[in-house]
N, C-alpha and C positions, 0 to 999 in steps of 0.2 A: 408452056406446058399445055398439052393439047387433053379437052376429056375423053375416056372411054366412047366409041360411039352407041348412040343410043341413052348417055347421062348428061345431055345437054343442059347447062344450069337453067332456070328456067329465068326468061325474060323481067318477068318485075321484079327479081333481085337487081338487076343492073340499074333499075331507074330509084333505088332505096337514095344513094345521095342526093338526087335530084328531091325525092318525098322530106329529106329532112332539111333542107332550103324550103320547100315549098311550106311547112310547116313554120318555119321561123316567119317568113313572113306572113302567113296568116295571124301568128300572135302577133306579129305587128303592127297590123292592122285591125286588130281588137283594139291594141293600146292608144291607136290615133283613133278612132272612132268612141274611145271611152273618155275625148279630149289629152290626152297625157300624146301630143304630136309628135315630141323630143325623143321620149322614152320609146313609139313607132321609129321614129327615124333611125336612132341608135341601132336598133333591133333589123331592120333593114340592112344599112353597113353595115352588122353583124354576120349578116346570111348571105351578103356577097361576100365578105370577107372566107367566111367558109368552104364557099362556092369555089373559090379561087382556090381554098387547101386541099379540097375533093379532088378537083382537076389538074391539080399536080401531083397528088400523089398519085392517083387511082391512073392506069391504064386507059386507052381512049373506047376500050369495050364497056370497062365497069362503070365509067363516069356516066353511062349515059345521056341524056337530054342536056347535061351541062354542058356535055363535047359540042359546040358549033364549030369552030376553025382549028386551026394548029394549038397545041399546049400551048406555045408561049405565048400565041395572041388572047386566047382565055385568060390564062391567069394574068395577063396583064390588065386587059379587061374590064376582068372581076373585082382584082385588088385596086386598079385606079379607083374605080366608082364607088367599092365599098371606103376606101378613104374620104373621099369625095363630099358621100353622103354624110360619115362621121365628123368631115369638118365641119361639114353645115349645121349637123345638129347643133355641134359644141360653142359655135359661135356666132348665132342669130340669135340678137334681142329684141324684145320690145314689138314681136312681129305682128301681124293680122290677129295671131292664135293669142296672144297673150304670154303670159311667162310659164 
């Protein structure tokens, strides 16, 4: 579906799933930097995990800055690493950071 010309949606809507990634991980990094590193991490996975839902569903226009490669290479990506990170958090003990 093409717009009227001249009702071009305008550019920082497209980059909105990228802003609510970039958000997750800023609270992320509150929570590691407030020492709670796990409850960072989680929060992390969390915002790729996302990032990976954005990029499949969304069109390679609306995803914006999360579009780097082909759909399946992204969500592949995204959802490896946010697993990734989630395992790590779930299953380091005893580490540098304490518990």
């Amino acid at each position: 579906m093409s717009l009227p010309r001249g009702s071009r949606r305008p550019a920082v809507l497209e980059q909105v799933p990228f802003a609510v990634v970039l958000v997750l991980v800023a609270v992320a990094a509150v929570r590691v930097l407030q020492y709670h590193w796990r409850q960072g991490a989680v929060i992390v996975g969390g915002a790729l995990l996302v990032a990976a839902v954005f990029r499949a569903v969304l069109p390679g226009v609306r995803a914006g800055l999360l579009a780097i490669r082909g759909r399946p290479v992204d969500v592949l990506t995204y959802s490896g690493l946010g697993v990734l990170v989630l395992f790590l958090a779930f299953t380091i003990t005893d580490g540098p950071f304490g518990t």
